[in-house]
MIVEXZA-709757 format. One record per residue (C-alpha): residue number from 1; x, y, z. Coordinates in Angstrom, 2 decimals. Layout:
N
NUM X Y Z;
...
//
This chain:
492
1 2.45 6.55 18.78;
2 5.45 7.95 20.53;
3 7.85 5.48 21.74;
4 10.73 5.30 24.42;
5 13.10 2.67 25.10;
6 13.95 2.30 28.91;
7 15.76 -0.60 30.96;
8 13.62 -0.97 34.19;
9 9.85 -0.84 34.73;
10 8.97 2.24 37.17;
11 6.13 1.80 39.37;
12 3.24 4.59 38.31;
13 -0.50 4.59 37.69;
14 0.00 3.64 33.65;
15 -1.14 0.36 31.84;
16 1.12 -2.59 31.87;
17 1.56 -3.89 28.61;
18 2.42 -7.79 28.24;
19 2.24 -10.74 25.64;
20 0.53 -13.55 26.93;
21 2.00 -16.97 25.15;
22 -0.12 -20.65 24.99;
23 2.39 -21.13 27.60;
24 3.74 -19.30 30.40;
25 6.90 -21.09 30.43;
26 7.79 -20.06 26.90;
27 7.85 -16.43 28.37;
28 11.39 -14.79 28.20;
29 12.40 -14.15 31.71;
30 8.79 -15.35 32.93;
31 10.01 -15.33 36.83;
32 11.38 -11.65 36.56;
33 8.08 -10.87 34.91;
34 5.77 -12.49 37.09;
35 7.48 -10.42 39.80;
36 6.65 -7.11 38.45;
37 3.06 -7.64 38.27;
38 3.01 -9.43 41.88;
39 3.40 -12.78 40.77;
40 -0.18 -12.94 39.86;
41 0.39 -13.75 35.88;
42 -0.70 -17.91 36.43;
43 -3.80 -17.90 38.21;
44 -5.11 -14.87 35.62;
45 -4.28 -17.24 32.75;
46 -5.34 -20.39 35.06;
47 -8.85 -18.24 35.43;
48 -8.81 -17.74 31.77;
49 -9.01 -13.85 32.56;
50 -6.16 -12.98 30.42;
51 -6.26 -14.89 26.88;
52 -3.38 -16.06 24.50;
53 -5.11 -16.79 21.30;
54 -3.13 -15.39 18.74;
55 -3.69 -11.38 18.50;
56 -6.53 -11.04 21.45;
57 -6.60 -8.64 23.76;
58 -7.66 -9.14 26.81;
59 -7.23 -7.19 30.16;
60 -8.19 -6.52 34.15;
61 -7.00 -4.47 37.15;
62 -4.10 -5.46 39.02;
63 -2.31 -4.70 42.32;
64 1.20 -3.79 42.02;
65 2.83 -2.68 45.45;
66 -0.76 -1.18 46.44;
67 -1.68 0.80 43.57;
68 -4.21 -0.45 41.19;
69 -3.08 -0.54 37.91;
70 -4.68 -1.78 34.73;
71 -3.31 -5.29 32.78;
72 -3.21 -5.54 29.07;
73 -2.38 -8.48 27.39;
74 -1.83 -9.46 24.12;
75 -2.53 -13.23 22.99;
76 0.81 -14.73 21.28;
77 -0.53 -18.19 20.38;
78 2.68 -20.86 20.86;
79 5.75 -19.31 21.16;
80 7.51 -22.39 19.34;
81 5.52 -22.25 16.30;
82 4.80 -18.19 15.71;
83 6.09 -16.33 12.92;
84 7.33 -12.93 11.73;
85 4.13 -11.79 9.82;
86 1.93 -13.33 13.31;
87 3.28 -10.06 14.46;
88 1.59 -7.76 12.33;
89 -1.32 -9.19 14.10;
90 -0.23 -8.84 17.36;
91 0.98 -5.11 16.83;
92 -2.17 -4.38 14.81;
93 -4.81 -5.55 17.51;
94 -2.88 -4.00 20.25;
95 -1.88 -0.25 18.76;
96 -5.85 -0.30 17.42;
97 -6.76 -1.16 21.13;
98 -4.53 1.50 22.67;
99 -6.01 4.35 20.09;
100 -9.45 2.92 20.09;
101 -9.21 3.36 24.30;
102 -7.75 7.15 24.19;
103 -4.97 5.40 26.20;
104 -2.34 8.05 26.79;
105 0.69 6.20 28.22;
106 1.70 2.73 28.32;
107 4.90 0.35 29.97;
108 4.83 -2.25 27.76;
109 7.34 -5.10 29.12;
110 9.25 -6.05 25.53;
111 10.93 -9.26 26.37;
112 7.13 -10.92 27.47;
113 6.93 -10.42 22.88;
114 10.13 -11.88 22.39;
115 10.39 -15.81 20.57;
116 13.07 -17.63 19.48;
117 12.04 -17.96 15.72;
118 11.63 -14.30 14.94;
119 14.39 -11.71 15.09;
120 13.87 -8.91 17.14;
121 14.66 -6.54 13.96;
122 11.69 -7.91 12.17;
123 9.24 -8.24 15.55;
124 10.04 -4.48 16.39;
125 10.13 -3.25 12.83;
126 6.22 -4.76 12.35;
127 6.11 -3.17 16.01;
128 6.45 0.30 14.04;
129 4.69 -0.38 10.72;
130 1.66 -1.68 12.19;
131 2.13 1.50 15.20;
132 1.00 3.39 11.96;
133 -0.96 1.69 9.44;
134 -3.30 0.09 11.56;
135 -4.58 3.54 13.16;
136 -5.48 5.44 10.38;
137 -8.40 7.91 10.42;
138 -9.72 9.25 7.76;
139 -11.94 12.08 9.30;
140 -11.03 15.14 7.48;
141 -14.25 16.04 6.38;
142 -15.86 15.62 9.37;
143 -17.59 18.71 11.60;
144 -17.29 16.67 14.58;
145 -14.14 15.47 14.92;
146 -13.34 12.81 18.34;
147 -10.34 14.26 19.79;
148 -7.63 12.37 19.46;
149 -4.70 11.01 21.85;
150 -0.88 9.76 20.51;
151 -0.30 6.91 23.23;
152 3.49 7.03 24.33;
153 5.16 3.33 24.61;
154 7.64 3.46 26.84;
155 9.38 0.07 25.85;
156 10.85 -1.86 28.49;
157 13.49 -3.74 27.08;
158 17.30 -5.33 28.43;
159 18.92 -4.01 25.03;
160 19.40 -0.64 24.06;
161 17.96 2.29 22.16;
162 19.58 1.00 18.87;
163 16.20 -1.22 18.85;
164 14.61 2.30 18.26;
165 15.78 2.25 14.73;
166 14.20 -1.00 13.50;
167 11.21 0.71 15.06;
168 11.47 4.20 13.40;
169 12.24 1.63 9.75;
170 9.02 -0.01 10.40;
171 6.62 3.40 11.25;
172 8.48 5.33 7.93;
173 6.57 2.07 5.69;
174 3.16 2.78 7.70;
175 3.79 6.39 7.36;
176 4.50 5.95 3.79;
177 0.91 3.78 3.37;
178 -1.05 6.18 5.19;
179 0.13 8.86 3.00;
180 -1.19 6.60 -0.29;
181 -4.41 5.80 1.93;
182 -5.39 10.01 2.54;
183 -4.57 10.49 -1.26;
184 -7.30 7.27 -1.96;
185 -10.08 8.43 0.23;
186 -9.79 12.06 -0.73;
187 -13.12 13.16 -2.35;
188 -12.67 12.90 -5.94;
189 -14.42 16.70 -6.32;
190 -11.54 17.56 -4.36;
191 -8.28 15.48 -5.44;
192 -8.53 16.52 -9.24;
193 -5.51 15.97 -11.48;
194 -4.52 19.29 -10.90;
195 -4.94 19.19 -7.40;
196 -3.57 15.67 -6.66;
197 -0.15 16.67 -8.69;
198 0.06 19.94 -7.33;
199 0.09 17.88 -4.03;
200 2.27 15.31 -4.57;
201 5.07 18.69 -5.15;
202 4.30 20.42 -2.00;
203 4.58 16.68 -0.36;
204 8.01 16.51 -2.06;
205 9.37 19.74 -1.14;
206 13.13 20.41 -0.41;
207 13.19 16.66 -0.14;
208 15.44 14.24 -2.15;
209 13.29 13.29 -4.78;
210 13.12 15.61 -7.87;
211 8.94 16.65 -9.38;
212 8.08 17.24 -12.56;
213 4.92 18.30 -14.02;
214 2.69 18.63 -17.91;
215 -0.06 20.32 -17.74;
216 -2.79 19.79 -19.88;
217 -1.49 21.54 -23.26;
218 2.19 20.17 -23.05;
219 0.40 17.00 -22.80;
220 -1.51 17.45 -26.02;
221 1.59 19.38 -27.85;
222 3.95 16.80 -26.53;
223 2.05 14.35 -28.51;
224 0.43 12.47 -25.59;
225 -2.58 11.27 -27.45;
226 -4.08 8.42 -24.95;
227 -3.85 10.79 -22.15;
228 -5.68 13.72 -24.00;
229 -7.86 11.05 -24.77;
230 -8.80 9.79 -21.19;
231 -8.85 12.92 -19.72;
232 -10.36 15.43 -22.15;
233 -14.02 14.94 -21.39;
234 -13.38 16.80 -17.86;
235 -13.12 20.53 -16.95;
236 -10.50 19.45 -14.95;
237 -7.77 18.07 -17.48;
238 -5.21 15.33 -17.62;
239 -1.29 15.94 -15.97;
240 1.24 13.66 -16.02;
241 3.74 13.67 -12.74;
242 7.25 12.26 -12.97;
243 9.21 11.45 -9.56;
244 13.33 11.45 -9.84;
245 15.20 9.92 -7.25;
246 18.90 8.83 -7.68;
247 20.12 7.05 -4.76;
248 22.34 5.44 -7.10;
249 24.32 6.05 -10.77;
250 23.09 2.98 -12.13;
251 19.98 2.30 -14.87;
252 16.74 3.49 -12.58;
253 13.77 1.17 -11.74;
254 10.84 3.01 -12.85;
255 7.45 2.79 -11.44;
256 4.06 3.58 -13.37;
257 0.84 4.21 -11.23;
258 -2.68 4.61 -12.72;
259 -3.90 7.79 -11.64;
260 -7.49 7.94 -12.61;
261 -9.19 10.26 -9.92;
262 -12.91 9.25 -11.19;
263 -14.12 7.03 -13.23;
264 -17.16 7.77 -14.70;
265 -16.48 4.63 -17.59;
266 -17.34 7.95 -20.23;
267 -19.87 7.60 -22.79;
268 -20.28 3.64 -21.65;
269 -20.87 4.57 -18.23;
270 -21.09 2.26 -15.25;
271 -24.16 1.24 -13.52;
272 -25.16 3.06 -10.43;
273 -23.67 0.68 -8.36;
274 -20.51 0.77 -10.24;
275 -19.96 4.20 -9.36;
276 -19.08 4.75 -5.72;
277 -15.90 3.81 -4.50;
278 -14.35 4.92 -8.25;
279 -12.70 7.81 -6.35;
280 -9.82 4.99 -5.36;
281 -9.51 4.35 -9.31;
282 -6.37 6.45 -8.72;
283 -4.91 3.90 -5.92;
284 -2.25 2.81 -8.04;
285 -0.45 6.03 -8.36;
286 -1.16 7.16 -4.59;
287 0.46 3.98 -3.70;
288 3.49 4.80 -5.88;
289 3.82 8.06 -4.54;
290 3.97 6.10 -1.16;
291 6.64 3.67 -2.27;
292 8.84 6.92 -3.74;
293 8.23 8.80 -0.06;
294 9.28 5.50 1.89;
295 12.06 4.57 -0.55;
296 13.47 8.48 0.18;
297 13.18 8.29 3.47;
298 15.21 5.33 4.31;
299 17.43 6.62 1.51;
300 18.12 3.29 0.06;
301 21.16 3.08 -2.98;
302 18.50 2.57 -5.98;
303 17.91 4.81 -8.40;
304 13.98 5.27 -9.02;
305 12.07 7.12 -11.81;
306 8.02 7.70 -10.87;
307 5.90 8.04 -13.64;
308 2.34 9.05 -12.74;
309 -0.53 9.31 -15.68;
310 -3.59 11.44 -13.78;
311 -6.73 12.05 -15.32;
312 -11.08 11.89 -14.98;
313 -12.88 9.69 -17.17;
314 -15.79 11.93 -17.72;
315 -18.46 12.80 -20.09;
316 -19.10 15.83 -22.29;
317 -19.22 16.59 -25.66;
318 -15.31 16.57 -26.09;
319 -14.96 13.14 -24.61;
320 -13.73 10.17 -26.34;
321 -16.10 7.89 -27.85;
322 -16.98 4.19 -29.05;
323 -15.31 4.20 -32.74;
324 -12.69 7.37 -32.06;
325 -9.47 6.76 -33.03;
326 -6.44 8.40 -30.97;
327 -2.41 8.29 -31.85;
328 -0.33 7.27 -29.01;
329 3.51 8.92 -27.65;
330 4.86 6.04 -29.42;
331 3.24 6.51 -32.83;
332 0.29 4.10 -32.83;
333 -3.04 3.89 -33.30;
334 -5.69 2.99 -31.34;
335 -9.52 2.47 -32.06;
336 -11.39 3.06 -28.63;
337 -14.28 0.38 -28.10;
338 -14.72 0.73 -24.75;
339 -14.20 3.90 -22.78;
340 -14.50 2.65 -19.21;
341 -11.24 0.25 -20.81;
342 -9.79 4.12 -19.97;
343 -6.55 2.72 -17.82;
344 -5.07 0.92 -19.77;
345 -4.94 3.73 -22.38;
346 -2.78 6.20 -19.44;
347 -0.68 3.54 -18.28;
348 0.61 2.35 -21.98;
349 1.17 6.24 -22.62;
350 3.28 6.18 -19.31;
351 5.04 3.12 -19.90;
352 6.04 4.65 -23.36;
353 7.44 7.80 -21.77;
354 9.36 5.86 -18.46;
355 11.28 3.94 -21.25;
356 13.13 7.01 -22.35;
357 14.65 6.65 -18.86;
358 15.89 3.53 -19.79;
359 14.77 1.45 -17.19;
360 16.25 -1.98 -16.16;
361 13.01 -3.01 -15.02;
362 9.25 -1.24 -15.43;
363 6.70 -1.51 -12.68;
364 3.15 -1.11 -13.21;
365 0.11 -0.63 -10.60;
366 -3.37 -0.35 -11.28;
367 -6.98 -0.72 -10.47;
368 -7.20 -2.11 -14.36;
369 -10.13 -4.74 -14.35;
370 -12.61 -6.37 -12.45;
371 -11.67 -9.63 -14.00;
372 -8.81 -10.03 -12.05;
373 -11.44 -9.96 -9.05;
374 -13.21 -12.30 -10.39;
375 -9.85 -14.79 -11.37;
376 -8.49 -14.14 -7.71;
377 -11.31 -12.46 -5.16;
378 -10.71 -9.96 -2.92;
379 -7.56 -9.27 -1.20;
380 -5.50 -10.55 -3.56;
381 -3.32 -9.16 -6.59;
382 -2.50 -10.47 -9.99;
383 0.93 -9.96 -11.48;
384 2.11 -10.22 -15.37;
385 5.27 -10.90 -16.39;
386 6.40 -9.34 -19.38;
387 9.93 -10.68 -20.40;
388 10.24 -10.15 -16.57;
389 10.48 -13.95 -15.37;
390 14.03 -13.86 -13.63;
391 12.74 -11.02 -11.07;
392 8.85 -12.98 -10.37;
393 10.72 -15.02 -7.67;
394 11.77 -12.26 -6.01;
395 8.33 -10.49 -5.97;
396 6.64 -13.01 -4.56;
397 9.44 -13.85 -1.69;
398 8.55 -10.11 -1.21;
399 4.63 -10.55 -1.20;
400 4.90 -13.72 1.47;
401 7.52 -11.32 3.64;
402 4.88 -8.70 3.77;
403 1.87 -10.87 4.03;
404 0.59 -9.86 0.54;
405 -1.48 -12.67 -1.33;
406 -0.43 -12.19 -4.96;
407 -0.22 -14.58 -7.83;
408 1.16 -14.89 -11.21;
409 -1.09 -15.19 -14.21;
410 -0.25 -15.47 -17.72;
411 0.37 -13.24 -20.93;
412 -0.69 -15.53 -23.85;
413 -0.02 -15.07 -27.49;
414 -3.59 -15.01 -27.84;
415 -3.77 -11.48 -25.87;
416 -1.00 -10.27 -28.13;
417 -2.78 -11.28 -31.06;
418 -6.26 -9.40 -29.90;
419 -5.02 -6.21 -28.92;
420 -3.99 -6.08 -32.59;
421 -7.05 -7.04 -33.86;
422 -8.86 -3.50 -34.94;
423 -9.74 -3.53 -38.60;
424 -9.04 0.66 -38.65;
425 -5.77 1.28 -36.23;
426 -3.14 -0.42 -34.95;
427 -4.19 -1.32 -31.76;
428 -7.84 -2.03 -29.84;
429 -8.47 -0.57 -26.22;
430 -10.87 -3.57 -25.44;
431 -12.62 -6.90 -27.53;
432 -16.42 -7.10 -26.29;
433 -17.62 -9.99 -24.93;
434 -14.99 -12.56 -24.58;
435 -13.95 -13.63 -21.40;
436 -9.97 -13.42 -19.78;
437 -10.16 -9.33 -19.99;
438 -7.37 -9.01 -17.07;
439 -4.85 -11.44 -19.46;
440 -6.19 -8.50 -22.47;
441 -5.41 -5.45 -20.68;
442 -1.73 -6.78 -19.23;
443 -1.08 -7.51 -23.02;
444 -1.95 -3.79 -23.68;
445 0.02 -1.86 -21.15;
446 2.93 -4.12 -21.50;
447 2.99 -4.05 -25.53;
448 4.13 -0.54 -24.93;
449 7.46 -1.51 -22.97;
450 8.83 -3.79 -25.88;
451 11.75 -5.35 -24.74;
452 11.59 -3.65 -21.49;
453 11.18 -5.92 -18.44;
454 8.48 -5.78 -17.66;
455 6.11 -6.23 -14.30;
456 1.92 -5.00 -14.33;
457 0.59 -5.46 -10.92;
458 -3.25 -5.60 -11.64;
459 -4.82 -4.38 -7.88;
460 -8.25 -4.07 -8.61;
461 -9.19 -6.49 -5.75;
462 -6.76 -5.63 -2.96;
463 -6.53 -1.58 -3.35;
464 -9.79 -1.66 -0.77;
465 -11.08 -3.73 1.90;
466 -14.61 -3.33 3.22;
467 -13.52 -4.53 6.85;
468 -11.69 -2.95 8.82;
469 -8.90 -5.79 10.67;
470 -5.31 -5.66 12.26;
471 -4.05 -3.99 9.33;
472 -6.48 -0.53 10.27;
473 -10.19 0.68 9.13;
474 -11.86 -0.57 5.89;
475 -11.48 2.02 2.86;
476 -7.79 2.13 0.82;
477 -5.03 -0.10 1.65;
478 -1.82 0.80 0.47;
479 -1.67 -2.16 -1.51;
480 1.89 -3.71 -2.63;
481 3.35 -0.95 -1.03;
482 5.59 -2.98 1.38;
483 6.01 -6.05 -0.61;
484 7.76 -3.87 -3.70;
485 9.90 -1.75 -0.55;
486 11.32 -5.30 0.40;
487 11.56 -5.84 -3.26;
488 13.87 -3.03 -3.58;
489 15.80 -3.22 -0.29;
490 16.73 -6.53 -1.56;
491 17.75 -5.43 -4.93;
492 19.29 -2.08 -3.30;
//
């Protein structure tokens, strides 16, 4: 969506755009309004034509000065009680509408969306974010592609164009999750390791944020042994992608992402109906990738290292098996008992390399376990603190600011205790039948950072929705993505 800020409505054939409160009286300037659109706005609410539940849309034909024009309206709910995130609904419903409708031009009357308890930096930057993330189409394998129309908002507003900006802050974060969403859905035949890092450096491109790339053999000779591990049962083999950028001289924040393009689950493979939808096993390092690209963009003072593990969990007589025993970067052992336990293996390898950095704080994201599905449900993400407690308040102020249902669960000395438990190495990948397997594989990825602060974000059941809502189409969701941007501004 294109948008333009101007001060007066001008009388043409396009769409009038309005938000349509409980009450009519709580509108802004309601008899100015009502004016415009020939004071008809109280007997179409009165005749229930135009509807104000929270994020409906409803609309009609009007008659403005003789020309027919058509009415949208967007439900507000009360006024007196609505909220900052009750935007992302609004904005959602209404920019799916307008692209849903091939609607090419709109005058939408801003101060009918303005309320008392919400800043107009936050309404107008959700205004932009959800302008973006709730359109996305994923149709670039399709032959028949519907055409597609960019609706222009011409935003009629009494301030000026510095409201653009909050706007243009917004759309970079939707931007930024669109960009981990195409990286998600991309066919996994397609977005190999090679091919996804190879991607991620063309995306990065004479921008400020520095790529680095090991291939295959530097990641054997460099003495990555879980990554070899993972990714050596696959013609395609493992590369590990590191992001660099320094909006600031002090210690970086680094962020890990689990970049498993398929999962197969190797030589203890999943059941048939375990197997689609592993092409978004890699979610957690497209969605780091995103935070990196918004984090540039708004050039915010932080200082960021992005360390991305990518490999395919596949089968073939050079792929790890039950019993093998493999030698991680930081010298120690580990017995494999299960290989579909593969992510945790890549993200402990990557943890070990982003502390070289030396991090003040590492952040971990990963499709790691159906357990925490089962602990939470769907929609919702599970966080582990490693010696991390004095930033978890943060977080979740973050995760309630961007409407992200996350919750903290625990790191027991029990899980430290059975991730040592092999009889042959130092370390197990996975104990067998006993329950608590997302508390298991934090313990794992975060016994690489030591001392390190620590923070695994397990996203196994919010990386993917299977409806599509305000926030855009089912498939990938960018998950976390704007609660750890807020996270950083704050920190920034």
């Amino acid at each position: 969506m294109k948008f333009q800020i101007k001060n007066k409505q001008i009388e043409n054939e396009f769409p009038v755009v309005i938000g349509c409160p409980s009450h009519l009286n709580q509108m802004k300037n309601f008899e100015h309004i009502n004016e415009i659109v020939n004071n008809q706005l109280e007997e179409l609410k009165h005749e229930q034509i135009l509807n104000s539940e929270l994020g409906s849309i409803s609309s009609t034909a009007i008659s403005i000065n003789g020309k027919v024009v058509k009415l949208i309206a967007v439900g507000l709910g009360n006024l007196k009680t609505i909220k900052e995130n009750d935007y992302q609904v609004i904005y959602g419903n209404l920019s799916r509408y307008l692209y849903q409708n091939k609607i090419e031009q709109v005058q939408l009357l801003d101060d009918t969306f303005v309320a008392q308890t919400v800043t107009d930096e936050e309404r107008l930057y959700r205004f932009g974010w959800f302008s973006k993330q709730s359109v996305f189409d994923f149709d670039h394998y399709k032959t028949n592609k519907s055409a597609q129309v960019e609706t222009k908002i011409e935003l009629i507003t009494s301030q000026d164009e510095t409201v653009l900006t909050y706007i243009q802050q917004g759309e970079i974060l939707g931007d930024s999750i669109n960009l981990a969403r195409t990286y998600s859905q991309t066919p996994p035949n397609i977005l190999t390791p090679d091919y996804f890092a190879k991607s991620i450096e063309k995306h990065f491109k004479g921008s400020n944020v520095e790529v680095s790339i090991k291939d295959d053999k530097a990641i054997r000779e460099e003495g990555f042994g879980l990554i070899d591990a993972v990714g050596k049962g696959s013609i395609h083999g493992p590369r590990l992608v590191t992001l660099t950028y320094k909006g600031s001289d002090k210690d970086p924040i680094a962020l890990v992402g689990k970049g498993v393009t398929y999962d197969s689950g190797g030589y203890q493979i999943k059941p048939k109906t375990g197997m689609p939808t592993m092409k978004y096993d890699m979610s957690g390092a497209s969605n780091v990738v995103a935070m990196v690209n918004a984090i540039a963009k708004l050039e915010l003072p932080i200082h960021i290292v992005a360390v991305l593990p990518l490999a395919e969990n596949m089968i073939s007589s050079n792929a790890m098996k039950p019993d093998d025993v493999f030698t991680a970067l930081n010298g120690e052992t580990v017995e494999i008992t299960n290989t579909d336990a593969e992510g945790r293996l890549v993200l402990g390898e990557a943890v070990t390399y982003a502390k070289q950095f030396k991090p003040e704080l590492i952040m971990n994201f990963a499709t790691l376990t159906g357990a925490v599905v089962a602990a939470l449900g769907f929609g919702k993400t599970g966080i582990f603190s490693s010696d991390a407690d004095q930033y978890i308040d943060e977080v979740k102020k973050a995760s309630k600011y961007s409407n992200e249902i996350s919750f903290e669960l625990p790191i027991t000395e029990e899980e430290k205790q059975d991730i040592k438990s092999s009889e042959v190495a130092d370390l197990t990948n996975c104990i067998l039948n006993k329950h608590g397997k997302a508390l298991f594989a934090a313990a794992f990825v975060t016994h690489f950072s030591v001392e390190t602060p620590h923070l695994h974000f397990d996203i196994a059941a919010s990386s993917e929705t299977e409806q599509a809502s305000y926030r855009g189409p089912k498939g990938a969701t960018g998950a976390m993505i704007p609660t750890i941007l807020h996270f950083l501004k704050n920190k920034a």
